[in-house]
C-alpha positions as CSV (number, residue, x, y, z in Angstrom):
1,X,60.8,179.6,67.5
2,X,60.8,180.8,71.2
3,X,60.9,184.4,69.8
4,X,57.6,183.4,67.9
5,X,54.0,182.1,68.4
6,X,52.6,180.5,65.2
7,X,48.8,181.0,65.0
8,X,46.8,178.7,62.1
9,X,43.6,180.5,61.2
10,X,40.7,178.5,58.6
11,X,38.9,180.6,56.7
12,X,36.1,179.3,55.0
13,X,34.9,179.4,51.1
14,X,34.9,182.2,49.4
15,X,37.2,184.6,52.0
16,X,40.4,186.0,50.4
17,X,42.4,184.0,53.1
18,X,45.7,185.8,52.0
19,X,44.0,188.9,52.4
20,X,42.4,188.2,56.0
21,X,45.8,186.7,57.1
22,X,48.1,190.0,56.4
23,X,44.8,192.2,57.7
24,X,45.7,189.6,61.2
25,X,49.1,190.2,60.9
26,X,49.0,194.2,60.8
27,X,45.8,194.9,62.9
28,X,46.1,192.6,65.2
29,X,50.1,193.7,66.2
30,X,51.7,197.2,65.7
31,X,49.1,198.4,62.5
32,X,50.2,201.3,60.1
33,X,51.7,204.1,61.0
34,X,52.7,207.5,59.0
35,X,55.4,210.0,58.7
36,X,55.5,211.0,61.8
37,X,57.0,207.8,63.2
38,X,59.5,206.8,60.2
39,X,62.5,207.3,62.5
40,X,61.0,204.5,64.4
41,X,60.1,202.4,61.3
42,X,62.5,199.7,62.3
43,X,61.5,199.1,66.0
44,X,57.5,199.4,64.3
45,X,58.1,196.7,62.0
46,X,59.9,194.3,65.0
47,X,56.1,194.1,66.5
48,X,54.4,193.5,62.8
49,X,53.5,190.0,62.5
50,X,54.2,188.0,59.6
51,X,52.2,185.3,57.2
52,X,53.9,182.0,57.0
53,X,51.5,180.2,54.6
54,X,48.3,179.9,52.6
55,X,47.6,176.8,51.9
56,X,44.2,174.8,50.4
57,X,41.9,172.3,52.6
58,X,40.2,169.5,51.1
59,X,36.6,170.9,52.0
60,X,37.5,174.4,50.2
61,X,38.0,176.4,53.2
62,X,42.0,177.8,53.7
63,X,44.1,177.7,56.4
64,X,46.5,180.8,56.9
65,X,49.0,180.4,59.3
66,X,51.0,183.8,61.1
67,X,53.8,184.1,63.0
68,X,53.5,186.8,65.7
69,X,56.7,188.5,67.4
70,X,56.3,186.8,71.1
71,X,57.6,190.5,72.2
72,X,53.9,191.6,71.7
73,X,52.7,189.7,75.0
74,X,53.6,189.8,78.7
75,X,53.5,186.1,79.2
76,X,49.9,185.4,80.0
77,X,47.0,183.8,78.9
78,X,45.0,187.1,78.3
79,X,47.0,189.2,76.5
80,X,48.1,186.4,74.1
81,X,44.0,185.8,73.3
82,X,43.7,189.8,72.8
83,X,46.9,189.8,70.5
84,X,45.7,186.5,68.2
85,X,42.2,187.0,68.0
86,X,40.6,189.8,69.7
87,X,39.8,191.9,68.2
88,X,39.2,190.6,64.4
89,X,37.1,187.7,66.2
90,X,34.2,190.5,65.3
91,X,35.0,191.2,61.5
92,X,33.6,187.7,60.1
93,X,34.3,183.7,59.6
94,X,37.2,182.6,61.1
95,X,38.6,180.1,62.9
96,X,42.0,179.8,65.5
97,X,42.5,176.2,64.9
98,X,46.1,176.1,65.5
99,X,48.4,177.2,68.6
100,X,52.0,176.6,68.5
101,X,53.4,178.7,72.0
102,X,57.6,178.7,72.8
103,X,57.7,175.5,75.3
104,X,58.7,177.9,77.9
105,X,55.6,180.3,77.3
106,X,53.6,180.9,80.7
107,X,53.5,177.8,82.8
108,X,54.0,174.1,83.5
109,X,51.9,172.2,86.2
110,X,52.9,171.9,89.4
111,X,52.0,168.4,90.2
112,X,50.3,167.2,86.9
113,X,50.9,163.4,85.6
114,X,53.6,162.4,88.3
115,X,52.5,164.9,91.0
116,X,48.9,163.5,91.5
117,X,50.1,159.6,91.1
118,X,52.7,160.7,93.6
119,X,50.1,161.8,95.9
120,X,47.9,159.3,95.6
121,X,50.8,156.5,95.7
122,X,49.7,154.8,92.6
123,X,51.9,154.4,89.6
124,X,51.0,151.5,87.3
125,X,47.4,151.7,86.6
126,X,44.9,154.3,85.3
127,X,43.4,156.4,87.9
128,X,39.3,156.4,88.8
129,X,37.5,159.3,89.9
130,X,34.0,160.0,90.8
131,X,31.6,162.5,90.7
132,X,29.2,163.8,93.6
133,X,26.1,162.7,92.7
134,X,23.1,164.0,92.5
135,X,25.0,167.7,91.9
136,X,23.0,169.7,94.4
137,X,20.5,169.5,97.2
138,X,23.3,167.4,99.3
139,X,24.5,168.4,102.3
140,X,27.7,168.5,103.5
141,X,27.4,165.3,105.7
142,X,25.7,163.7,102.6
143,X,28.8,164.7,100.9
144,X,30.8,163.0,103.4
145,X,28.9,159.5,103.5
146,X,29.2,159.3,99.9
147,X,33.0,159.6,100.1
148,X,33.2,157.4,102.5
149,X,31.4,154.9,100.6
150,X,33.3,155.5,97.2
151,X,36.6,155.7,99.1
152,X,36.6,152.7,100.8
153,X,36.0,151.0,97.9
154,X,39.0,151.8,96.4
155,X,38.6,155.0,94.7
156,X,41.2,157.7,93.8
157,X,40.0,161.4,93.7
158,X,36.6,162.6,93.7
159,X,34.9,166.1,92.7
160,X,32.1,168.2,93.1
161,X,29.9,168.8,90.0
162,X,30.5,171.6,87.8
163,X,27.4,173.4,88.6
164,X,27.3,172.8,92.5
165,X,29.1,176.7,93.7
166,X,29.1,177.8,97.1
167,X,25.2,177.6,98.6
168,X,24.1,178.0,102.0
169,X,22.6,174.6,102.0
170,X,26.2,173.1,101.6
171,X,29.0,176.3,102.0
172,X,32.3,174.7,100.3
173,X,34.1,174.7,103.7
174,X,31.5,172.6,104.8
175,X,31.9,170.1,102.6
176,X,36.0,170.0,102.7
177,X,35.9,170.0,106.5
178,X,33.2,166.7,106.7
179,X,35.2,165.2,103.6
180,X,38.7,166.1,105.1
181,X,37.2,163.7,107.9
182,X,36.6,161.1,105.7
183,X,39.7,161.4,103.8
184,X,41.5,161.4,106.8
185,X,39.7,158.3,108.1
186,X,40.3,156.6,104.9
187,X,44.0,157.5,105.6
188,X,43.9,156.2,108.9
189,X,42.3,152.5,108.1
190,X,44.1,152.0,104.1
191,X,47.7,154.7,104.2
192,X,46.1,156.4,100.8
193,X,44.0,159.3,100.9
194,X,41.7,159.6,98.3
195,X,41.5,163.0,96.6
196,X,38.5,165.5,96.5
197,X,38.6,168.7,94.2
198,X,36.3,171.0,95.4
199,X,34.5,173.8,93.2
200,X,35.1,177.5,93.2
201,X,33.1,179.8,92.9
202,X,32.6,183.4,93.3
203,X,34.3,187.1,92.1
204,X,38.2,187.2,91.1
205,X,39.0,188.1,94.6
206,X,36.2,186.1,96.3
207,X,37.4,182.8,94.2
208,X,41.1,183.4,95.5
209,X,40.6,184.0,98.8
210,X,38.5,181.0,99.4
211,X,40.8,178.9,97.6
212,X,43.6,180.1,100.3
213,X,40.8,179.3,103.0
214,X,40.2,175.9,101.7
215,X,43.8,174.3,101.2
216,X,44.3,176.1,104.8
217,X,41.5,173.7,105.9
218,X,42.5,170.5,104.5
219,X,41.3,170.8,100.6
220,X,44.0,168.6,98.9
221,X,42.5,169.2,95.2
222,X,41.0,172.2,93.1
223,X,38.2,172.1,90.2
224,X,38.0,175.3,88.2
225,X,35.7,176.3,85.6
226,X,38.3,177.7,83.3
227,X,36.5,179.7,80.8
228,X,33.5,181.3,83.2
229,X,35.9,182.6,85.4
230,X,39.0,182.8,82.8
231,X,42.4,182.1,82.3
232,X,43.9,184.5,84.6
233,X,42.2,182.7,87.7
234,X,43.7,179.4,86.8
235,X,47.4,181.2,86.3
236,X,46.7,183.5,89.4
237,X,45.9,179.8,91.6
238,X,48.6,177.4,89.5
239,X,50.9,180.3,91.3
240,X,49.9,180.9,94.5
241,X,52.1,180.0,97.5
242,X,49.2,179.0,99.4
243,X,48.0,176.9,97.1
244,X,49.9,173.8,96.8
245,X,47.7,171.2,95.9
246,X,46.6,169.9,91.9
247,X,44.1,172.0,90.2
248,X,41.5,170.1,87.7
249,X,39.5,172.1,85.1
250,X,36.2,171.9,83.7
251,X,35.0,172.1,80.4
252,X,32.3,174.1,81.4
253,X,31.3,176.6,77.9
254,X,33.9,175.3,75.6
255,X,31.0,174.7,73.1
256,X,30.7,178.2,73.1
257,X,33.8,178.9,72.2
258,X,34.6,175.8,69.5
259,X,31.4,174.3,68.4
260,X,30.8,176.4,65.6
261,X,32.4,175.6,62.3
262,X,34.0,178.9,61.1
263,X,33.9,181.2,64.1
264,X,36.1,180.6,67.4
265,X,38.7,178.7,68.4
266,X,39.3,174.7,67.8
267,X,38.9,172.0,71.0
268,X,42.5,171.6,71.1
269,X,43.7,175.0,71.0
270,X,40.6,176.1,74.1
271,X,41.3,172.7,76.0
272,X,44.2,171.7,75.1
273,X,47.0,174.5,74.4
274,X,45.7,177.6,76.6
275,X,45.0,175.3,79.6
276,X,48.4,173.2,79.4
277,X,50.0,176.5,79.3
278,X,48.3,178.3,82.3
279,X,49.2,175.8,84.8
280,X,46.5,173.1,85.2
281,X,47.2,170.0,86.6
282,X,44.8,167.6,85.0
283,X,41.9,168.5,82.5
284,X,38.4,167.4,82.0
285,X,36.9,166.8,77.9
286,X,34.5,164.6,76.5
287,X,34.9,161.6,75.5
288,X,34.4,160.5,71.6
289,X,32.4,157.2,72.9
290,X,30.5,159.7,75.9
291,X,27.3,160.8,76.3
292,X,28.4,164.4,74.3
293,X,29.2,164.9,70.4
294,X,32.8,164.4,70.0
295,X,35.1,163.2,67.7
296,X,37.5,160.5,68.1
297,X,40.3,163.0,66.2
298,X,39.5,165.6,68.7
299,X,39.5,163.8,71.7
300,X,43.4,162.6,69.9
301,X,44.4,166.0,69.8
302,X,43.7,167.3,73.4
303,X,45.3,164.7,74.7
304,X,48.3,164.8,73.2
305,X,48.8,168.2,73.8
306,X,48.5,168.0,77.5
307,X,50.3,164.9,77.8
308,X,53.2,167.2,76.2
309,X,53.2,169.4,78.9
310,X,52.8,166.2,81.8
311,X,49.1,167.5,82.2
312,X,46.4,164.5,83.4
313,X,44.1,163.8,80.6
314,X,40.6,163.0,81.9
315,X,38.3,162.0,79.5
316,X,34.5,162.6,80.6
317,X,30.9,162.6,80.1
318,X,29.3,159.4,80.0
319,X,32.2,157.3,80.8
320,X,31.0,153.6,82.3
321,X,33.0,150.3,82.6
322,X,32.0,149.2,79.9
323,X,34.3,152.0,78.0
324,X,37.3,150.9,79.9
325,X,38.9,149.0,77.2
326,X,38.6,151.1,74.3
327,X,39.9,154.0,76.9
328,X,43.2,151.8,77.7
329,X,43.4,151.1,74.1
330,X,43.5,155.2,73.8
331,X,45.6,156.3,76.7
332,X,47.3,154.0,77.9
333,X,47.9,153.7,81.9
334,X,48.1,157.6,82.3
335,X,44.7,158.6,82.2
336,X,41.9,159.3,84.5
337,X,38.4,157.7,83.7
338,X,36.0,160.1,85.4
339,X,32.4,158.5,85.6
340,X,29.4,160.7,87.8
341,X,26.2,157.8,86.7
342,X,28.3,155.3,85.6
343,X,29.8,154.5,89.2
344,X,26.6,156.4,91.6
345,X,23.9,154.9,89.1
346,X,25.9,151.6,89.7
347,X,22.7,148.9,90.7
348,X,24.1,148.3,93.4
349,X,24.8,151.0,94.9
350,X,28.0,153.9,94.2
351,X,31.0,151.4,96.4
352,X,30.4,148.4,93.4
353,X,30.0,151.1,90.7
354,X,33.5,151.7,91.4
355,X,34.6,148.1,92.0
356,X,33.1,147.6,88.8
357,X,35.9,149.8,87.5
358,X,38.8,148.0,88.8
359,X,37.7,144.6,87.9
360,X,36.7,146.0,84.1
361,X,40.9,147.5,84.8
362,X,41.7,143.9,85.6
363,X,39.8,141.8,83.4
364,X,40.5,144.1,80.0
365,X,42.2,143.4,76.8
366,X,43.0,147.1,75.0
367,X,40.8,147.5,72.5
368,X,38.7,144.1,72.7
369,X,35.3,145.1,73.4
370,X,33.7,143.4,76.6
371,X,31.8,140.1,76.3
372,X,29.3,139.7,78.6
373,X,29.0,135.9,78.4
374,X,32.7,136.0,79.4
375,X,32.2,138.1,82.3
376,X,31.1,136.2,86.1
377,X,28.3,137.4,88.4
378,X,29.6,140.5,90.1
379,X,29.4,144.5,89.8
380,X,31.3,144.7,86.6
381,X,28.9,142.0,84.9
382,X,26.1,144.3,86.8
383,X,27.8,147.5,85.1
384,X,27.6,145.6,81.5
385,X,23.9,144.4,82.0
386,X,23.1,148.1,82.7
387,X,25.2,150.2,80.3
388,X,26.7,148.5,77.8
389,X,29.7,148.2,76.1
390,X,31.5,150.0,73.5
């Protein structure tokens, strides 16, 4: 297996799926060749891919699955996307749905699951994280009074929106330097720093270079957009000497690439396999009981892919205390519940949205839905009154 990567393709009803899968396995590796090269037949036919398996699905569709030589990559993200789907992506229905990559293929994180609780000095519990809210027209010293609002009240890592990149009404060093203040502060007056990934933005070389320039100023977390800026950013940072702090991704487009039902690439491969494999540290999805479209066995999958590799799971998108039960009944303690409204829509203000969270981590059973007649006067009650419970 570790000289192999095993790729599962669906095609859907009526597509010769035998037939597509050995067109994947020549045309997508070392393709036909003639008389000229028969001396080399035998090193030729090393780099020809081969089909494992045909095999029926219940809804009519088939699912091929090939085995390509790993010899036909360099190691990376990139070429390994070029070799498996690149260019036949543009000759009709099909779907990657299935990644199985040598456990020693590209990278591990640095810090992932243990690295960030290490950090953060927190071990037994899931983590909490905020996001900046609302995404833009702040400041950077707005930035900073919400941080030190959030983090006083307990929380663990806070990020910048997805959408907020590097504007001349809040330049990203701006807002690390007044947050490394805060964080600092918080330091001072608790002995925990919270945790703040700040967005990149910008070209290839722009992206890295202000990366450098932010850990060099006090940044202690990363957030990447994975798939607008690509794969190759997030090995090129999980890599670089200067950058020694955890890198979260975002989501941001993976509709594009999975949503549709015979085209592209599944959830898990996009969010789950590529990124645990090109050095994130923890990873942002939506959550099946969110405010996005997702399924339960989706939301399954993804995590238990990056969990396999020690990559943070951090389910997203409308996640509010009320959730917090059927998420420990999911994950378990090593998760982290990432809420942007449900803790800075909080009634009372963004510190009890997040105290709301610890006392819904205190007072839950795993799986036992909330009941709000069970539940005292307080932010958590608050949080239930306002959002529910699922």
């Amino acid at each position: 297996m570790n000289d192999q990567i095993e790729v599962s393709y669906r095609f859907p009803p009526g597509v010769d799926a035998g037939r597509q899968a050995r067109v994947i396995a020549v045309g997508q590796t070392a393709g036909s060749w003639d008389a000229r090269f028969q001396h080399r037949e035998a090193q030729l036919r090393e780099h020809l891919a081969e089909v494992l398996s045909v095999e029926p699905l219940s809804d009519g569709s088939h699912a091929a699955k090939v085995a390509f030589p790993r010899a036909n990559v360099s190691g990376d993200i990139g070429s390994l996307l070029t070799m498996i789907f690149g260019k036949y992506s543009l000759g009709g229905p099909a779907k990657v749905i299935r990644l199985k990559l040598p456990d020693d293929y590209g990278l591990r994180p640095r810090f992932g699951i243990q690295g960030i609780r290490e950090r953060l000095g927190v071990q037994d519990r899931p983590l909490v994280m905020a996001i900046f809210k609302p995404a833009l027209g702040l400041s950077a010293d707005d930035h900073a009074e919400i941080l030190r609002e959030v983090a006083f009240a307990g929380l663990d890592i806070i990020k910048d929106d997805e959408i907020l990149p590097d504007l001349s009404e809040a330049p990203t060093i701006e807002r690390v330097r007044a947050c490394r203040r805060v964080i600092e502060e918080v330091g001072r007056e608790t002995g925990r720093e919270p945790v703040y990934a700040v967005n990149l933005s910008g070209r290839a070389d722009q992206l890295l270079a202000q990366a450098r320039m932010l850990v060099a100023e006090g940044a202690n977390a990363l957030l990447l957009n994975v798939l607008p800026y690509g794969y190759a950013v997030l090995e090129a940072l999980a890599t670089d000497p200067s950058v020694q702090v955890p890198i979260f991704t975002h989501p941001a487009l993976a509709g594009a690439w999975c949503a549709a039902p015979d085209h592209g690439f599944d959830y898990g491969v996009v969010l789950g396999t590529l990124i645990a494999h090109a050095g994130a540290d923890a990873v942002l999805y939506p959550a099946h009981y969110g405010s996005l479209p997702f399924a339960a066995e989706t939301e399954a999958d993804i995590r238990d892919i990056l969990r396999g590799r020690g990559v943070f799971p951090v389910p997203s998108a409308g996640i509010h205390p009320g959730v917090v039960p059927r998420a420990l009944w999911d994950y378990g303690k090593d998760v982290i519940l990432n809420a942007g409204g449900g803790i800075m829509d909080h009634p009372e203000g963004p510190a009890a949205g997040v105290k709301a969270f610890f006392e819904a981590l205190d007072r839950a059973v795993p799986g036992q839905a909330f009941r709000l007649q069970d539940v005292p006067e307080g932010p958590l009650r608050t949080a239930l009154v306002r959002w529910g419970v699922a």
